[in-house]
N, C-alpha and C positions, 0 to 999 in steps of 0.2 A: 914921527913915523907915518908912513904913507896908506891911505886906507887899502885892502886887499879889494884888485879892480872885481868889479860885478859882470857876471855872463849872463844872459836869461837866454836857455834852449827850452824851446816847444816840441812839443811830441818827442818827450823825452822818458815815456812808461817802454820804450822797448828800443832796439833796432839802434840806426845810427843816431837816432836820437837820446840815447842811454847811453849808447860808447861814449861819445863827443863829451857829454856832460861830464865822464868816467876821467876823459883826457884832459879839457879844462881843469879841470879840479885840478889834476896831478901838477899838471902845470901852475900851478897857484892861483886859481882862479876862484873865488865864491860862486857858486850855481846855484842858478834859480831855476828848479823845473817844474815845466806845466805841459799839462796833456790833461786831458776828461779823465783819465783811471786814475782817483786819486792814491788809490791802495798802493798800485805801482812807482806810481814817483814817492811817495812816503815811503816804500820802503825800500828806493835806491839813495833818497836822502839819509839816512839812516846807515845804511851801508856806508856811504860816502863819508859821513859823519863820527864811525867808528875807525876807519881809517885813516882821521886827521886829516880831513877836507872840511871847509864848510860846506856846504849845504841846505835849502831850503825847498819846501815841496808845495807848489800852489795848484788848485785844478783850477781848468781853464780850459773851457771852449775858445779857440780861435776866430771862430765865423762871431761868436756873440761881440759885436761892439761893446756894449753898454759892459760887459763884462772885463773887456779888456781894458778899456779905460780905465775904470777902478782899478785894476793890477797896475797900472802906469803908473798909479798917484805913489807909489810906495816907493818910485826911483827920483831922488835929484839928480844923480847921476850914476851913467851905466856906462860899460868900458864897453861890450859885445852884447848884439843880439843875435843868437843862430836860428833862422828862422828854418824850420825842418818840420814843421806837421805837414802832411799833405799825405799823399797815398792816391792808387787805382783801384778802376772800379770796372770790370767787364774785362770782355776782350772780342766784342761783336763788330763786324763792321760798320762802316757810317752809315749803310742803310736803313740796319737794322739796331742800329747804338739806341740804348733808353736815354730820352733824353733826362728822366730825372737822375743818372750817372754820370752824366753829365754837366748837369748844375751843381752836383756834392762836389763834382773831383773841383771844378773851377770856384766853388765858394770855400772851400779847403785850402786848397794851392795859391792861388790867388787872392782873393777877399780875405782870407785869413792871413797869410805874409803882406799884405796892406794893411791891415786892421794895425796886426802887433805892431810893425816898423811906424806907422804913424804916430799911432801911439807913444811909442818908447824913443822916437829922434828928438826931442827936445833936452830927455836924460843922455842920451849918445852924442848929442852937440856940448851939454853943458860939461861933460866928462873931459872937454877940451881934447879928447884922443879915443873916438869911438869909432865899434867897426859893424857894421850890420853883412851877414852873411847871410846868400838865402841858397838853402838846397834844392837845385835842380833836378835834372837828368839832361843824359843825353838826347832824350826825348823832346828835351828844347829846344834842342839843333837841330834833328830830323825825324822826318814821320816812318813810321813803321804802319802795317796792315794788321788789322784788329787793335793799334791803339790810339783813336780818333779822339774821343773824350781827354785821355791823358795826355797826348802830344796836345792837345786845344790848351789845356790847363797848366802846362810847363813852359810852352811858348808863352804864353801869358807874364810867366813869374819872369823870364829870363830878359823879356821887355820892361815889368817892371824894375827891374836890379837895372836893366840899361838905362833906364831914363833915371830913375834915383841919383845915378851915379853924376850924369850930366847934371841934373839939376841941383846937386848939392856940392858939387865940385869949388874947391875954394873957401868950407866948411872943414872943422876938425873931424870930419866921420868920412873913413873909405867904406866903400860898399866893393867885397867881395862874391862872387859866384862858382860854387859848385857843382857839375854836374856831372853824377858820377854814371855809368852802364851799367852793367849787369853786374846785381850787389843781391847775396844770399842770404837773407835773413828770416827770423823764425816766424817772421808775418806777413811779410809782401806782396807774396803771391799768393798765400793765403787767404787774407783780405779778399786782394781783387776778384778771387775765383770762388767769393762765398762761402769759403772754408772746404771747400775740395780740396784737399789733399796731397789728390792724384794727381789734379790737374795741375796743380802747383809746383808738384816735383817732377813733371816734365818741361818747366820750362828751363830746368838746369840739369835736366839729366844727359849725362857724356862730356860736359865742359869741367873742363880739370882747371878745377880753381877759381870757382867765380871771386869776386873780392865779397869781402864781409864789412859789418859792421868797423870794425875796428879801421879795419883800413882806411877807409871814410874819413873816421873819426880823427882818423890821423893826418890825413889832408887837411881836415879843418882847420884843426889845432896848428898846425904847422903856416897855415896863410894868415890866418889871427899873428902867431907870435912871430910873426916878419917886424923888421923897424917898422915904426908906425906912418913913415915916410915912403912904403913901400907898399901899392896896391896888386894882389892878385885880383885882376879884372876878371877872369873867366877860369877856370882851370878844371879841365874834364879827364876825368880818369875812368879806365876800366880797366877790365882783369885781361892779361894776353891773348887771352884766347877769343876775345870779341874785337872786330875791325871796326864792326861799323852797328845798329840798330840790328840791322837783319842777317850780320855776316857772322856768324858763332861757329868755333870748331867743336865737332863734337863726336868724341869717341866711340859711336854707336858703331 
């Protein structure tokens, strides 16, 4: 009997990093989730676990190397890594952008989706049939006004998934890319705006139906359980009502 294949998603205590986790599983998948709130992925492991999932819940700073490494020793082999921590920080222009929000969002986004992937591609090679996903944004395509730091930090990741891809080409591991637009979740804009609130819920107010978590989650899951012969290289979603970074309809 075949072992049940191994997911590990990161920044998996909330947001599309919890759906995903939510949808693997269903999908038959064992999850491994890590994020810093250990409380949080403990008790979606749990959840997951009463519903007849496997499940397992490890904290894990992403930026910390020496931390990640140790969490590597525990795979010979892994089917999926979804690589999803990252997050914004500000929304000030480049004049006046802090550059220490700058250093978080691109050692988050970046140096942490290189940490883990390094880490975990020798279990994703030896798996004979692995796939490494990294969550972008749209914002990896193109810049938008007020978000310098972030559009730095997603350009980033969406180069490294491009080069990954190129240089591991001819390897049993595809490298997929999501990047999704305007996605509504109960911390996003939270986060980036310091826990403003207000500020937070104008960035969706009058748009009918930003996409959610789930949705996401569902694109994931859905380029993951393609033949394993079949790569989604890029695949950018957003909710109807956004064209483009700066084009949003909006019922006001």
């Amino acid at each position: 009997m075949a072992a049940t294949p191994i997911a590990v998603v990161t920044g998996a205590s909330s947001g599309i990093g919890a759906a995903t986790a939510r949808q693997l599983a269903a999908a038959g998948y064992r999850v491994v989730l890590t994020a810093r709130r250990a409380d949080r992925i403990e008790a979606l492991a749990a959840e997951l676990t009463e519903a007849g999932h496997q499940a397992t819940a490890y904290a894990l700073d992403v930026t910390d190397r020496a931390a990640v490494d140790e969490f590597a020793t525990a795979f010979r082999s892994l089917a999926v890594l979804v690589n999803n921590a990252g997050g914004a920080l500000g929304a000030d222009p480049v004049a006046t952008g802090d550059p220490a929000d700058w250093r978080q969002m691109y050692e988050t986004n970046v140096i942490g989706t290189l940490n883990v992937t390094q880490a975990l591609l020798p279990a994703l090679t030896a798996s004979g049939d692995g796939t490494v996903v990294i969550l972008s944004s749209t914002a990896a395509l193109a810049s938008y006004e007020g978000g310098g730091g972030y559009v730095a930090a997603k350009h980033g990741e969406h180069v490294l998934a491009e080069t990954l891809r190129l240089e591991i080409v001819g390897t049993p591991v595809r490298v997929i890319e999501v990047a999704p637009g305007m996605v509504r979740t109960e911390e996003f804009a939270t986060t980036r705006f310091r826990g403003d609130t207000e500020k937070a819920a104008k960035v969706y107010a009058g748009v009918d139906a930003p996409l959610t978590a789930d949705d996401v989650a569902d694109t994931i899951t859905w380029a993951v359980t393609r033949p394993s012969h079949v790569n989604i290289d890029l695949l950018v979603v957003r909710p109807r009502a956004q064209a483009s970074n700066s084009k949003v309809h909006r019922t006001l």
